[in-house]
Structures are given as structure tokens and as C-alpha cells.
C-alpha positions as CSV (number, residue, x, y, z in Angstrom):
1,X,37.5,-7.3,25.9
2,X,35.2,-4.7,23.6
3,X,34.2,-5.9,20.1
4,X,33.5,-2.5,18.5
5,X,31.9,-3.4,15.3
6,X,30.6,-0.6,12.5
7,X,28.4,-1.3,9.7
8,X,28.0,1.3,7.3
9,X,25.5,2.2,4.1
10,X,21.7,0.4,4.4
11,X,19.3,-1.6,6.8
12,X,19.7,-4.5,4.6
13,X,23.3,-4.8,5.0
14,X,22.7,-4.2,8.9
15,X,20.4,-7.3,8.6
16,X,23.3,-9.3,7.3
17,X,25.4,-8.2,10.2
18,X,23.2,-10.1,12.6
19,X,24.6,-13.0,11.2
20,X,28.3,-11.8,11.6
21,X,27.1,-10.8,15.4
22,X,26.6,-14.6,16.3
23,X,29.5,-15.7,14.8
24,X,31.5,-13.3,16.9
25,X,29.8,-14.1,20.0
26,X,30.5,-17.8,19.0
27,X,34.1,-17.2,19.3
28,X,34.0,-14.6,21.9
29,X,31.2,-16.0,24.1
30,X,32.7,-13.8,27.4
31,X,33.6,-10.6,25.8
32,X,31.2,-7.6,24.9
33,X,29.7,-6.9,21.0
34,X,29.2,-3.3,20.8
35,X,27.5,-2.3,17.3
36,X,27.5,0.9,15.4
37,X,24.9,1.3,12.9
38,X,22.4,3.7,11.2
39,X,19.3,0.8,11.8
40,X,19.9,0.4,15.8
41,X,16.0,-1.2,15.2
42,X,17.6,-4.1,13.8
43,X,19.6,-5.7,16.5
44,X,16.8,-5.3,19.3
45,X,16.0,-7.9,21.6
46,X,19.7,-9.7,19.7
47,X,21.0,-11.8,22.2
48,X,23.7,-11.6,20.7
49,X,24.7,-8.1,21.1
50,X,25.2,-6.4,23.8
51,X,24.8,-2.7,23.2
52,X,23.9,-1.2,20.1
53,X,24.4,2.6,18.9
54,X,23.0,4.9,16.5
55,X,25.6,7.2,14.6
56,X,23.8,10.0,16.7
57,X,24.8,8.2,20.0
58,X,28.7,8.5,20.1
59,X,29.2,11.5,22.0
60,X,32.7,10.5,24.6
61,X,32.9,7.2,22.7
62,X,36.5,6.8,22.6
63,X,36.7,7.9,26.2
64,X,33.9,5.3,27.3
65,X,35.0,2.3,25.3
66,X,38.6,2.8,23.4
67,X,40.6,4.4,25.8
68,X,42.6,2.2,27.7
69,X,40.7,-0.8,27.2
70,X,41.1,-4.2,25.5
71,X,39.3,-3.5,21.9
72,X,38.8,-5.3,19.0
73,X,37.9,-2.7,15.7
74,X,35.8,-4.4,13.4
75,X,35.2,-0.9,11.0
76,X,36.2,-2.1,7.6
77,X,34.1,-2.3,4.3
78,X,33.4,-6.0,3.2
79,X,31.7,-4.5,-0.3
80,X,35.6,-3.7,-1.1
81,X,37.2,-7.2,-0.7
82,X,38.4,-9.1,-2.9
83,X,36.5,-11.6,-2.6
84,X,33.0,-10.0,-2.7
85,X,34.1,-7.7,-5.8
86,X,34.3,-10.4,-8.3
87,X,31.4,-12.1,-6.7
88,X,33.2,-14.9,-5.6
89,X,31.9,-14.8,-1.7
90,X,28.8,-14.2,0.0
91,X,28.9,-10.9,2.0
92,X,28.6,-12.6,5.6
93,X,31.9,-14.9,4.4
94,X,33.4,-12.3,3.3
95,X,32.7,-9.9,6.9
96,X,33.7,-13.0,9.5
97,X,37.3,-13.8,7.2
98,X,37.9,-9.8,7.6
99,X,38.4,-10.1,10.7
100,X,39.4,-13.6,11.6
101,X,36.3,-14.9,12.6
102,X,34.7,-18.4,12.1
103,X,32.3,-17.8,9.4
104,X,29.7,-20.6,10.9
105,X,26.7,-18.7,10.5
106,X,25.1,-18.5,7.0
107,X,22.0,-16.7,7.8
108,X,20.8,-13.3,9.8
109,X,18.7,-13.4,12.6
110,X,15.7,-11.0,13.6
111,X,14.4,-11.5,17.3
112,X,11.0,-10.3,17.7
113,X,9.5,-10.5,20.7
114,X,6.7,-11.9,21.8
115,X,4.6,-8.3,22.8
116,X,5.9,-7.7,19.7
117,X,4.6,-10.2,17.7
118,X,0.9,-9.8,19.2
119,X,0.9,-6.2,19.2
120,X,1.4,-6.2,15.2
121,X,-0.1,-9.3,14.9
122,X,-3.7,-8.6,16.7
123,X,-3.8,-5.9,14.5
124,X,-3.0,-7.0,11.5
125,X,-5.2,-10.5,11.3
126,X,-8.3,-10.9,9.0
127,X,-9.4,-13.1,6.5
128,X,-6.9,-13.4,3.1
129,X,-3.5,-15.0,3.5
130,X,-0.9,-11.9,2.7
131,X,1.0,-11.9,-0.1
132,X,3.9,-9.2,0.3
133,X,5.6,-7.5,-2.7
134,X,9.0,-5.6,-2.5
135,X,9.6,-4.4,-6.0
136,X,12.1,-0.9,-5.3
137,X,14.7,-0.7,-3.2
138,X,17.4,2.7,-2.2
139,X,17.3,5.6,0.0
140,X,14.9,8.0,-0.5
141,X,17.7,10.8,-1.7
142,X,18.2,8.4,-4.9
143,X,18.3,11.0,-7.7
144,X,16.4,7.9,-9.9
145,X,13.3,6.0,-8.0
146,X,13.6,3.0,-10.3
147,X,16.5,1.6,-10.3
148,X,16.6,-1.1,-13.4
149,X,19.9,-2.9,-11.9
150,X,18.2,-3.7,-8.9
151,X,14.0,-2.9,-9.1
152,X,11.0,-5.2,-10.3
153,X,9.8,-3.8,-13.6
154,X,6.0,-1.8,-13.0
155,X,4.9,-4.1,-15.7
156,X,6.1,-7.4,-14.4
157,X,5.2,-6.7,-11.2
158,X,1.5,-5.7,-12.6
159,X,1.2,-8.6,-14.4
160,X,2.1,-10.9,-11.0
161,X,-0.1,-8.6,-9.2
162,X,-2.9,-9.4,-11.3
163,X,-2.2,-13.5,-11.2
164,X,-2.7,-13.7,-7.4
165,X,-5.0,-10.5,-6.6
166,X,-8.1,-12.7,-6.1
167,X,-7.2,-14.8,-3.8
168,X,-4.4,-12.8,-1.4
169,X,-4.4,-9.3,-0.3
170,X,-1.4,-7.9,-2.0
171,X,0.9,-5.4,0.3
172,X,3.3,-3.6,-1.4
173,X,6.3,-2.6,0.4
174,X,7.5,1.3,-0.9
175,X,7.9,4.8,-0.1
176,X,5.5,7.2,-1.0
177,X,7.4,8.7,-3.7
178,X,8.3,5.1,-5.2
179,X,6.2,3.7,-8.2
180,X,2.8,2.7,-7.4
181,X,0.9,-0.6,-8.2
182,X,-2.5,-1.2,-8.8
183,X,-4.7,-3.6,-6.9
184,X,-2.6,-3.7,-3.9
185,X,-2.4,-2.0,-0.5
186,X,0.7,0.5,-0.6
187,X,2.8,-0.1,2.9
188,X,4.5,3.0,3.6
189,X,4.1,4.2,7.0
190,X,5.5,1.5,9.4
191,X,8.9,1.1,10.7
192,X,11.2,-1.8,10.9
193,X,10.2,-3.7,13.8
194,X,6.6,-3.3,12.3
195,X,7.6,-4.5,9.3
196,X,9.6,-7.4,10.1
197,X,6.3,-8.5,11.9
198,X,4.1,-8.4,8.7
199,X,7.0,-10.1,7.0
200,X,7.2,-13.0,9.9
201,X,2.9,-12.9,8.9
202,X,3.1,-13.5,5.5
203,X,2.0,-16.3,2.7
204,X,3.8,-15.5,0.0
205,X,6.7,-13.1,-1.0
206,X,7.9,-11.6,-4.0
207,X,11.3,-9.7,-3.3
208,X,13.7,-7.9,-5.1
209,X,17.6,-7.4,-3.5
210,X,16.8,-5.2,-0.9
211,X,16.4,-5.4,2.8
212,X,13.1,-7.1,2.7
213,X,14.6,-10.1,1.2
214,X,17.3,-9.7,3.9
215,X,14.5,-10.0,6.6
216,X,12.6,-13.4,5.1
217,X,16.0,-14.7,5.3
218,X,16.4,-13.6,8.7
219,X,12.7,-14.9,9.8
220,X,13.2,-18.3,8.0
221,X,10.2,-17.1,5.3
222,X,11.4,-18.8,1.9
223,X,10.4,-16.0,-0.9
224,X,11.0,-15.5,-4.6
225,X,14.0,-12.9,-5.1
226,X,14.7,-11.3,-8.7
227,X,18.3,-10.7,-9.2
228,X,19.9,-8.7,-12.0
229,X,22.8,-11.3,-12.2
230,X,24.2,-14.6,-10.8
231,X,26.8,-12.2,-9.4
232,X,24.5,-10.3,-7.0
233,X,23.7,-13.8,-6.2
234,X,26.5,-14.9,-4.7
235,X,26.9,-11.6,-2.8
236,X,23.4,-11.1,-1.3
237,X,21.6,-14.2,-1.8
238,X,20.3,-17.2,0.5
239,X,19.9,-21.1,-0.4
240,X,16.5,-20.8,0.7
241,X,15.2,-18.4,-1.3
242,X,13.9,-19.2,-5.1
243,X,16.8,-16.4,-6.5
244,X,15.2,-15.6,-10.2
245,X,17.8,-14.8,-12.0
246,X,17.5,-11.7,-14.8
247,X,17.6,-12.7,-19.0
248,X,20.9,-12.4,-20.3
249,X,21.4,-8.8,-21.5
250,X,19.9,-9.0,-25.4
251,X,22.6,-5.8,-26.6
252,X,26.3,-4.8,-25.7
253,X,26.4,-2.1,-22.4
254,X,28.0,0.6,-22.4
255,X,30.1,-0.1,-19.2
256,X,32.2,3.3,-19.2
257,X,31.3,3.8,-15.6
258,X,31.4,0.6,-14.1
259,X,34.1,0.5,-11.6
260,X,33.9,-2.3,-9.0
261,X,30.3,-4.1,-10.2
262,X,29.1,-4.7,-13.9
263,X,26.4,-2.3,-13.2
264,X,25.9,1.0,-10.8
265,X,23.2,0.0,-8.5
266,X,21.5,3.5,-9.2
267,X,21.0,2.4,-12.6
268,X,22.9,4.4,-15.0
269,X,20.8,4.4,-18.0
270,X,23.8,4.2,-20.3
271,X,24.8,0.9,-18.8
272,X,21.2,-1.0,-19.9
273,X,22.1,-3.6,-21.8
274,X,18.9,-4.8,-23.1
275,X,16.2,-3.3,-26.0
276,X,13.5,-2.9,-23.4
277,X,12.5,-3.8,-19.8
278,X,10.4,-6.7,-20.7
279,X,13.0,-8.5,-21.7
280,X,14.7,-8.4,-18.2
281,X,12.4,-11.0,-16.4
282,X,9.6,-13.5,-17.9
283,X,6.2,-12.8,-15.8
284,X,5.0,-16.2,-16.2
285,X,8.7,-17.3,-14.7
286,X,8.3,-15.5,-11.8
287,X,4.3,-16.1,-11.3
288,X,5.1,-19.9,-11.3
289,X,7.6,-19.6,-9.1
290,X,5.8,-17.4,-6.3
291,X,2.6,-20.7,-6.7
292,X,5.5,-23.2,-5.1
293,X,7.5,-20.8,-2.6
294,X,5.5,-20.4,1.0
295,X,2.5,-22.6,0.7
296,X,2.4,-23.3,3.5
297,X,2.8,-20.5,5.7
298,X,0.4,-18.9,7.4
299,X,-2.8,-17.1,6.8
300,X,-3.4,-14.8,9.1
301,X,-3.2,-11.4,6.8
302,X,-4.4,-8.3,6.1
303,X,-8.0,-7.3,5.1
304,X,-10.1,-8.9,2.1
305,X,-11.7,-6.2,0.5
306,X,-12.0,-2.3,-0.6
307,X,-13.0,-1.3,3.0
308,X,-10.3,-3.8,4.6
309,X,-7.9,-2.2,2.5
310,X,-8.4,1.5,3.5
311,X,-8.8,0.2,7.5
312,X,-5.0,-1.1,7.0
313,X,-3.8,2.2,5.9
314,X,-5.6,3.9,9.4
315,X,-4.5,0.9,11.6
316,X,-0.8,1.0,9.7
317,X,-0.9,4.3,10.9
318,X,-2.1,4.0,14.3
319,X,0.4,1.5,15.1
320,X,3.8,3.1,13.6
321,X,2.5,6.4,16.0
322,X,1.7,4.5,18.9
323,X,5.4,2.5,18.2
324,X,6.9,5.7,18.4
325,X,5.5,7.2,21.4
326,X,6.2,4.3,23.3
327,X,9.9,5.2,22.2
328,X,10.3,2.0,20.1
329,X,10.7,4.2,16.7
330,X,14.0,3.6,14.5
331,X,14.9,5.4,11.0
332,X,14.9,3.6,8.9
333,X,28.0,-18.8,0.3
334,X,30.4,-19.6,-2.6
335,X,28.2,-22.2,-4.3
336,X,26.0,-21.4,-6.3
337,X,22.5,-20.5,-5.2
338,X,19.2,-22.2,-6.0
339,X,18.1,-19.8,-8.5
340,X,16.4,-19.6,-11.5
341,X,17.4,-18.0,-14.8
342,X,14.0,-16.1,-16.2
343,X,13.4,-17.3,-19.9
């Protein structure tokens, strides 16, 4: 039998999907996973998968793999299930009881080989342990690049900046047309398998819900994760992450729009329920908590000072091109969580 299964909207929900992939093959050890998906970068090297496909990559689809065969469709949405709607069941839960599988597995899996991990690696390696920051997430079409439902505010995420800049090399994860921090090395050229590498590398990791946090999960790196509600939570999150959870909202929202979440995940300004954006996280909450999360990981990083930071911009560079010639390039639980609830 086929297993066709489709996973539509971001790379972090693709990353999520690995874990739904090994649950499948759990039950279906002897038949063949086929995934569809806009990340194909993801599931490389899965052994779990068997064939994976871009959306570009279906041309005689149905005539190579539906047509008189034995299929099984896994296609639909889990963000419009019950179950995940009032932020009741984790997304993964919520995929394997769509279509009657075993949900056994709890957490995605990444698997990076070993060239891989050396090529990056090598490359990457100097004398500061990395500390990696994740503060925006969304497509690069967003009509808004900060996102309040779901993004790290510039200040709080200036203010951690400047607790740990002297003793890590800061790497912050963004686009180039996302908000821009100061005292950090801006990460905007690599691609997924790249990234996933520096991830697997790093210290310490302050994440926001978005695919980054997705990854750690995936490569067993326990980070700090701010969350907007206990909701989002329940939806996205992982026991082993420290889940910091936003203030409770200080004024009424205006929740005219809101169809299936409390909040659009674009942000809709009219639907900010508090005076300011200080008062969505405490700084000092999230500083302390980032001090106890990855101690002891370890401490091969990126480059210590002025010149160590421009040389990771040319060697980020260098690597994502020489990825990409090599024709490795890819576009880009019900309980409740440990978390904690900023102050």
C-alpha cells in the first residue's frame, strides 16, 4: 500500500509532520510513506519516509501513485479539528487521531547526516559558545513583519541581548526585511539543512513559536519558547522546552475578527489587548530563564569578536551557495506544558 500524506501552510508545521511520519511507519512498517510538502528539505535523510515531493514535483501523480493502487489519503487540515481549535490537543495528537493512527510519538525528528554535520560544523566552530535568537516568525509576503501574537518584542529581546552579549556570540535567526537587533550576528542567508546544523551547535536558545522552536524540539536542544497564550501551548509546544508564557492581557480586545483562535496570528492591531508591548513579557523572566535552559550543551560556536562576526556573514554565505550547487538547496500533548507565566 501507498501512504500519500500532504502537509500544507509552513516549515514548522512540516517539522511536526516528522513526528506523524514515524508513527505511521510504526503501524505500517511494510507499506510506502510518500510526503507532499512545500519544505522537501525537511524530511531528508528520514528513514522514515520513503519519497518525498515538492508541490512543483507532481506532474502524472495520480497516474504514478493513485491509479489503481492500494492508497491511503492522509490530505486533511489538523489546524481545523476540533480538538486543536479550542486548544485542547497538541497538533501531532491531533494529525495521528485524523487518520487513525497510533499517536506514540510526541516529538519531530531531524536526521542530519554525518557530511552534513562536519560540513556546517568545520565551518562554523570558534571560540564563544552560540547563543541563537528566534524573535519573528511568517512568510516573507506578511503584509505586517512583527507580528505581536506571535513575535519577541525589539525591546525585550534587546534587553536579553544585552544580558548575555559578553560572554556568547548572539545569532539572530530573521529575514532581511525583519526587525534588526543590535549586538548580534543577523542569520539570513542559509537554508534549512544549514540551519538545523547551527541549531544542533548551539548553547543556548531563545525561541519564539515558529519553526526554529519546532527544530530544537526535533534535535533534542531544550530552549526557552515565548508563547502568547497557554493555548498556543497546548497546540505547538514540547515538555522539554521552558514555554514562557505571555502576561495576562492588562485591557478588554477587541475580538471582532477572531474566528477559530483568540488572536489572528498576523497580529491585527485591533485585537491587542494590552496598553503597551512591555507589558507582554518580563525581560528579567525570560533572562533567568535562558541562565538554566542548555548549560550544558556544547561550545563550539560562531566567532568572538567584530571581525569573527563579519567572517560569519562571508562563510554563511559561501556555504548556503556551495549547498546549492551541490543540488542540496530547499525553499524555505493534552497536559499542560512546563511553562512559565512571565510576571
Amino acid at each position: 500500500m501507498k501512504i500519500i500524506f500532504q502537509i500544507d501552510g509552513g516549515i514548522g508545521k512540516s517539522i511536526a509532520a516528522t513526528a506523524v511520519c514515524k508513527a505511521v511507519k510504526a503501524q505500517y512498517p511494510k507499506d510506502q510513506l510518500i510526503v507532499i510538502t512545500g519544505y522537501p528539505g525537511v524530511f531528508l535523510c528520514n528513514p522514515y519516509v520513503d519519497k518525498v515531493l515538492g508541490f512543483g514535483d507532481l506532474s502524472y501523480f495520480f497516474q504514478d501513485h493513485i491509479e489503481g493502487q492500494d492508497v491511503k489519503m492522509m490530505l486533511h487540515n489538523p489546524y481545523l479539528e476540533t480538538g486543536f481549535i479550542k486548544g485542547e490537543t497538541h497538533i501531532i495528537k491531533v494529525w495521528c487521531e485524523m487518520f487513525g493512527i497510533e499517536p506514540t510519538v510526541k516529538l519531530p525528528e531531524l536526521s542530519i547526516n554525518n557530511r552534513e554535520q562536519n560540513f556546517y560544523g568545520n565551518q562554523f566552530r570558534s571560540q564563544k559558545p552560540i547563543m541563537l535568537l528566534h524573535t519573528n516568525g511568517g512568510g516573507k509576503d506578511q503584509p505586517n513583519k512583527y507580528s505581536w501574537t506571535r513575535d519577541l518584542p525589539i525591546a525585550t529581546a534587546q534587553k536579553v541581548v544585552n544580558a548575555f552579549a559578553n560572554d556568547y556570540n548572539i545569532l539572530h535567526i530573521r529575514r532581511e526585511d525583519q526587525l534588526p537587533l543590535q549586538g548580534v550576528t543577523a542569520i539570513t542567508n542559509l537554508d534549512f539543512r544549514a540551519l538545523a546544523v547551527l541549531i544542533s551547535m548551539s548553547a543556548k536558545r531563545l525561541l519564539i513559536d515558529s519553526f526554529a522552536q519546532h527544530a530544537a524540539a526535533a534535535l533534542n536542544k531544550q530552549s526557552v519558547v515565548c508563547m502568547i497564550n497557554q493555548t498556543v501551548v497546548n497546540q505547538f509546544g514540547y515538555d522539554m522546552h521552558t514555554n514562557i508564557i505571555a502576561n495576562p492581557p492588562t485591557i478588554r480586545p477587541e475580538l471582532r475578527h477572531s474566528v477559530y483562535s483568540r488572536y489572528n496570528i498576523s497580529g491585527n492591531p485591533t485585537e491587542f489587548p494590552y496598553n503597551n508591548e512591555g507589558e507582554i513579557y518580563n525581560a528579567d523572566e525570560i533572562i533567568e530563564a535562558v541562565k538554566t535552559v542548555g548549560s550544558n550543551q556544547p561550545t563550539s560556536s560562531f566567532g568572538g569578536g567584530q571581525d569573527d562576526k563579519k567572517e560569519v556573514k562571508k562563510i554563511a554565505e559561501e556555504a548556503n551557495r556551495e549547498h546549492k550547487q551541490n543540488g542540496n538547496g530547499n525553499k524555505p500533548p493534552n497536559s499542560r506544558k512546563r511553562s512559565v507565566v512571565a510576571k
